[in-house]
C-alpha positions in Angstrom: -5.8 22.7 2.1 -2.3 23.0 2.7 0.7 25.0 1.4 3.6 24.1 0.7 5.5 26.5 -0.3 6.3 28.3 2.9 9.3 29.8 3.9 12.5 27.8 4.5 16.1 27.7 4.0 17.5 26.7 0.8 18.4 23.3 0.2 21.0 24.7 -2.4 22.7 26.1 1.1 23.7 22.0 2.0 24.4 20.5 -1.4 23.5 16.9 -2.2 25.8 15.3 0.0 24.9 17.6 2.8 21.3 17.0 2.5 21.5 13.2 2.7 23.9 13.6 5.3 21.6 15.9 7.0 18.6 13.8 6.4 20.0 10.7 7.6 22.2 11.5 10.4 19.7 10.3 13.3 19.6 6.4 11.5 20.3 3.2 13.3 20.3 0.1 12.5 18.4 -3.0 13.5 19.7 -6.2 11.7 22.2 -8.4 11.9 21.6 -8.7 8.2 22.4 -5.3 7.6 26.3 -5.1 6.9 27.3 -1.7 6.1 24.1 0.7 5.9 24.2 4.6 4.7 27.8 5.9 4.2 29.5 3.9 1.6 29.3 3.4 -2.2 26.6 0.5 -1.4 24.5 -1.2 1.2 25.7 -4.6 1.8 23.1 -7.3 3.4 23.7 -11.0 4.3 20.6 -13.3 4.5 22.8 -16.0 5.0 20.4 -19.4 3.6 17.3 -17.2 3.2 15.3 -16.1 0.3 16.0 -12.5 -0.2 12.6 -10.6 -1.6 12.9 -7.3 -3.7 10.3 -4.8 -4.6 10.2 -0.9 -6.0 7.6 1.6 -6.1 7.4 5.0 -7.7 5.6 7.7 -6.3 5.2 10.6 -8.4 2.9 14.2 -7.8 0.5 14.4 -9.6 0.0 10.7 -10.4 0.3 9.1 -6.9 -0.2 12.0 -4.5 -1.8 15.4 -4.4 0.5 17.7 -1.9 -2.2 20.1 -2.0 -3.6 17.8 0.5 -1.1 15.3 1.4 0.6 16.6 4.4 4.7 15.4 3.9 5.2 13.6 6.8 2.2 11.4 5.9 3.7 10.9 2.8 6.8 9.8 3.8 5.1 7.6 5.9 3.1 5.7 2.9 5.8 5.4 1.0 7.5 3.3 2.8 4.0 1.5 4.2 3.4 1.0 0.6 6.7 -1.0 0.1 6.5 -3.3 3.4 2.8 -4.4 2.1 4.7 -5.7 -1.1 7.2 -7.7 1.0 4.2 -9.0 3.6 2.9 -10.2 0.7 4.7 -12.6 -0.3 4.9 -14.0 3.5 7.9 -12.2 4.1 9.8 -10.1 6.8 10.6 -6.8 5.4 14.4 -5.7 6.3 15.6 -3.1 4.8 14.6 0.0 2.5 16.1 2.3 0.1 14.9 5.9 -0.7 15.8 8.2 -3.7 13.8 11.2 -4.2 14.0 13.9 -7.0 12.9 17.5 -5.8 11.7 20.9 -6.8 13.5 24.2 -5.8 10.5 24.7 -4.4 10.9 22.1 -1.6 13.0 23.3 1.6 15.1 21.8 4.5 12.2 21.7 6.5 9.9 20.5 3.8 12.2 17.4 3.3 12.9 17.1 7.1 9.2 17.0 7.6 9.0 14.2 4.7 12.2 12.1 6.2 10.2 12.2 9.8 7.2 10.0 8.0 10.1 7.8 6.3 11.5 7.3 9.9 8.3 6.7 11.7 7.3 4.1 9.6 11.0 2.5 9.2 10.3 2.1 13.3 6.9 1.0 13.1 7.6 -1.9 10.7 11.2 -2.7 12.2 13.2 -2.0 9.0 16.6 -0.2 8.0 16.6 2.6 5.8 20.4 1.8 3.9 20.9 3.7 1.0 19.1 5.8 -2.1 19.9 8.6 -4.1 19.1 12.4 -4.1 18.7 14.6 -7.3 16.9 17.6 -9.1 13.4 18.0 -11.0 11.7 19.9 -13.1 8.5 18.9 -12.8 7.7 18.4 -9.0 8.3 15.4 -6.3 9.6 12.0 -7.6 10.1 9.0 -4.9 11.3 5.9 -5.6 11.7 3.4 -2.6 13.1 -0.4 -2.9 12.1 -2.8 0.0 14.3 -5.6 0.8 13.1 -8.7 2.8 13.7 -12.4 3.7 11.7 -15.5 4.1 12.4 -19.3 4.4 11.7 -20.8 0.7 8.9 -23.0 2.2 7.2 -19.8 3.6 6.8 -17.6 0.7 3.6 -17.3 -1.1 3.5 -16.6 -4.9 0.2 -15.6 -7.1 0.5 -18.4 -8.8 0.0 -21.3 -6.2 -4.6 -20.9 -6.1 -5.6 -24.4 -6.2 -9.4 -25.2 -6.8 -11.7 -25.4 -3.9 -9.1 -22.9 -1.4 -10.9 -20.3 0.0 -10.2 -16.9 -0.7 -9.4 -14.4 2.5 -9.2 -11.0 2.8 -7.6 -9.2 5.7 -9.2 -5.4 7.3 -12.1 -3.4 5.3 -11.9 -2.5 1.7 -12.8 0.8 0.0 -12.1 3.0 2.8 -8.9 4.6 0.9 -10.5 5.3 -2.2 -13.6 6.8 -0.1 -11.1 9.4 1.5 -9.8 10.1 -1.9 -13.1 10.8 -3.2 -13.6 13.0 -0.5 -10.2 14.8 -0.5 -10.8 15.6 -4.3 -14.3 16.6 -3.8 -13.4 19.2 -0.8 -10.3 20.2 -3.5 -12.9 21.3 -6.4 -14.7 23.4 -4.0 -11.7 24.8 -2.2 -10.3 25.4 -6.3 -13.8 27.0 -6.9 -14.0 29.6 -3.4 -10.6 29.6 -1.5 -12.5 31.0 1.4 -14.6 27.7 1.8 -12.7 25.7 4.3 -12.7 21.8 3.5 -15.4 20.0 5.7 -13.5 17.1 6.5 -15.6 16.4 10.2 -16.5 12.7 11.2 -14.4 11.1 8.3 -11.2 10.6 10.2 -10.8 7.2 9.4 -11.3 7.2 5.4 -9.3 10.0 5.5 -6.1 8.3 7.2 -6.8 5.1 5.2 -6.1 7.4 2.2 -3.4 9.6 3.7 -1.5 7.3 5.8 -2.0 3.7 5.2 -0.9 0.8 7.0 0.7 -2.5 5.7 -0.7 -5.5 7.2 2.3 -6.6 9.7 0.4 -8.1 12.2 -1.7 -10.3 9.2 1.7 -11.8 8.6 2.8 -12.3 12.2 -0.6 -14.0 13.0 -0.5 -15.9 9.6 3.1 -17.6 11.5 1.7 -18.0 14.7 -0.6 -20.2 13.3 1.4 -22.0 11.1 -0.2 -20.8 7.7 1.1 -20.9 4.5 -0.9 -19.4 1.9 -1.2 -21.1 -1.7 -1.1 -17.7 -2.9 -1.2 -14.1 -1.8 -1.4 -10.5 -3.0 -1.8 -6.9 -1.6 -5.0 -5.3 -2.6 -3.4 -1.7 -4.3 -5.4 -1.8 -7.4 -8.9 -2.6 -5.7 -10.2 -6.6 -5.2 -11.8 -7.1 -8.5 -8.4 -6.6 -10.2 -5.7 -8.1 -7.3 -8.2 -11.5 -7.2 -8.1 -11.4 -10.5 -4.2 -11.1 -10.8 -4.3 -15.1 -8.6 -6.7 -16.3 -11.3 -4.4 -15.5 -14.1 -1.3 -16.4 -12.6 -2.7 -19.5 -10.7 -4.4 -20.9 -14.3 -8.0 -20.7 -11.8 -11.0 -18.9 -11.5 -13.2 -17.7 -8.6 -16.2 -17.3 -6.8 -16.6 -14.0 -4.3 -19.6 -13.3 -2.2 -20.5 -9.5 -2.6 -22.5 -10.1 1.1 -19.3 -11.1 2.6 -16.6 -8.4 1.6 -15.9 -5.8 5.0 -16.8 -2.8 4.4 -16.4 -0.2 7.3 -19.1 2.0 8.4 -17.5 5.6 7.5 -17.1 3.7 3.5 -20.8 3.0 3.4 -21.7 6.9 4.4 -19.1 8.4 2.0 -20.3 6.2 -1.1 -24.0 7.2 0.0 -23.0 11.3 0.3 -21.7 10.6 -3.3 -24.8 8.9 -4.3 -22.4 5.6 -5.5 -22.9 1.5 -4.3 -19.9 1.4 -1.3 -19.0 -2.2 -3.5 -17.8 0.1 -5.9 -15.6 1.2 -3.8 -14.2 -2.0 -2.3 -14.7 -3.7 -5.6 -12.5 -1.2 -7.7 -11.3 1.5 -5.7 -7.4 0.2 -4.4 -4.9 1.5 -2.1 -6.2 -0.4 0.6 -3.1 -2.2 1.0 -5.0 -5.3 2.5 -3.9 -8.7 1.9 -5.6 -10.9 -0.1 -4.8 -14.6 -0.1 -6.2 -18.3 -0.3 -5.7 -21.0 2.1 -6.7 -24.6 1.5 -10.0 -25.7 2.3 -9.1 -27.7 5.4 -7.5 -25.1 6.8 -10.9 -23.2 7.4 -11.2 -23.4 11.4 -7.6 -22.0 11.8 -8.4 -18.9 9.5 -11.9 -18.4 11.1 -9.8 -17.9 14.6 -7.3 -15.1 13.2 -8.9 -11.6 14.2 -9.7 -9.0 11.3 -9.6 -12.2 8.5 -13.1 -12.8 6.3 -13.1 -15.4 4.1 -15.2 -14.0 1.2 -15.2 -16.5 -1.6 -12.8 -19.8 -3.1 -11.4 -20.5 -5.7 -13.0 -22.6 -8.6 -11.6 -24.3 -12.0 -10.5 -22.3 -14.7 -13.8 -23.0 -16.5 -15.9 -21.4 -14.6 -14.6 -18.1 -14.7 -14.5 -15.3 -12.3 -17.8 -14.0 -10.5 -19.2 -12.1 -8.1 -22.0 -13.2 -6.7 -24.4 -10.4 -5.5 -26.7 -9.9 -2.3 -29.5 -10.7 -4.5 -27.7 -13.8 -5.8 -27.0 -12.7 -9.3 -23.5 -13.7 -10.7 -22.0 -10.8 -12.2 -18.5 -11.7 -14.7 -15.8 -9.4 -12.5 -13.5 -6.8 -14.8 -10.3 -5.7 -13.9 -11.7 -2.0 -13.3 -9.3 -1.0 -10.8 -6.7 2.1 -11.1 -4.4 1.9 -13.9 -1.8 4.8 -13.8 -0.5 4.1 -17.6 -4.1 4.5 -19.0 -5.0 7.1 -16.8 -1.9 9.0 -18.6 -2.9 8.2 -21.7 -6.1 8.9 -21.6 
């Protein structure tokens, strides 16, 4: 397990405006859309006859993240991961970002250098401009807050309300494997809490682990979505686990649907965690989230053209409102599916 409180220098010793300065003085941008970036009182963007998309996340320890085993440059990293899969989602190009953080005396130069390397790794990998945000002081630990800005053609963009009955219902990756690397994480965490001499046996689960730590937005889902010339009726990024996102498009859509527990992907390193834990691995792709895969529906007809894009399952479609929302088993049972994935507010309340 990491520490994170090694020695550093002060971030008190560059100021606020020194540390942003400090953080950011390596950025350049990529877009013709992007104005005027870091440096000015505001970032200003021009999308011209697009649709501009918005979305926010929070990010706060002890909620969202554990830094006793989250390294900081993987964090970084999914934070701004985490914001792109929003934009993808709505069959849109990410474009720019925005990062505000709110840090500990605790934290040092190189702690928040180490964290700003993640933010610029990923602001490479998924082609975006990191323009703006805000830096102050806590009390209480990390705080991130990161805003995503992206653009799409008004034709393109898919909504959770657009489900018609009969579309099929796809699913892009594996599901599962983050909250399998959680589980693993926390249990390796008790016993590490328990005998700080025991090191964490984290050996042949290097996949689970990074689907946990270090997630990945579904870019290439959306850039082989527009090769083929698919628009879906509606889409949604699986953060809360499938059971809860599908049922997100059956609310908004005014649907309900059919999945096939036989036909969700689950990845190999899933089923052996869920068995260590003595659990059903659908558990895990059913309710455990941060997956960060795209979920979506497609008209029926449009069936061969999805079967061709690589690392797409169609597990289900999408039925009339009267028939409710099911999963149907390997046995062939229909079970009524419950939003059971992670709620952050009722975990706090609770």
């Amino acid at each position: 397990m990491q520490e994170n409180n090694a020695k550093g220098t002060d971030i008190a010793t560059l100021g606020e405006f020194g540390l942003i300065k400090h953080l950011t003085k390596n950025i350049k941008l990529k877009h013709a859309s992007t104005n005027v970036g870091i440096g000015d009182d505001a970032a200003v963007l021009d999308y011209q006859n697009k649709k501009t998309v918005v979305t926010t996340d929070l990010l706060l320890e002890g909620i969202h993240f554990d830094l006793m085993y989250t390294p900081l440059k993987h964090l970084g990293y999914k934070a701004i991961a985490v914001n792109v899969s929003d934009i993808y989602a709505m069959n849109a190009l990410p474009k720019q970002v925005t990062v505000s953080i709110a840090i500990s005396k605790r934290f040092t130069i190189e702690a928040m250098d180490e964290f700003y390397e993640g933010i610029n790794l990923a602001c490479e990998t998924y082609n975006v401009d990191l323009v703006g945000g805000d830096t102050t002081s806590s009390l209480t630990g990390l705080c991130i807050s990161v805003t995503a800005i992206g653009e799409a053609e008004a034709d393109q963009l898919a909504y959770r309300n657009g489900a018609k009955e009969n579309d099929l219902i796809c699913v892009s990756g594996n599901l599962g494997a983050a909250f399998a690397g959680l589980q693993l994480l926390e249990r390796e965490k008790r016993i590490f809490d328990n005998n700080p001499a025991m090191q964490p046996d984290l050996t042949g689960h290097d996949y689970i682990l990074e689907r946990q730590l270090k997630p990945e937005a579904r870019k290439d889902i959306y850039e082989r979505l527009q090769e083929a010339k698919i628009v879906p009726t509606s889409m949604i990024d699986i953060s809360d686990g499938l059971s809860s996102d599908i049922m997100h498009i059956c609310e908004e859509s005014k649907v309900g649907c059919q999945i096939y527990e036989e036909k969700i992907p689950v990845d190999y390193e899933t089923h052996k965690m869920a068995e260590e834990l003595n659990m059903n691995y659908s558990t895990f792709s059913l309710n455990g989230g941060e997956d960060y895969e795209l979920l979506f529906t497609v008209p029926l007809d449009r069936f061969d053209a999805i079967e061709k894009i690589e690392d797409v399952k169609v597990i289900g479609h999408i039925t009339e409102i009267s028939k409710g929302k099911y999963l149907v088993t390997r046995d062939g049972v229909e079970i009524e599916l419950q939003a059971q994935g992670w709620n952050p507010i009722e975990e706090e309340e609770n």
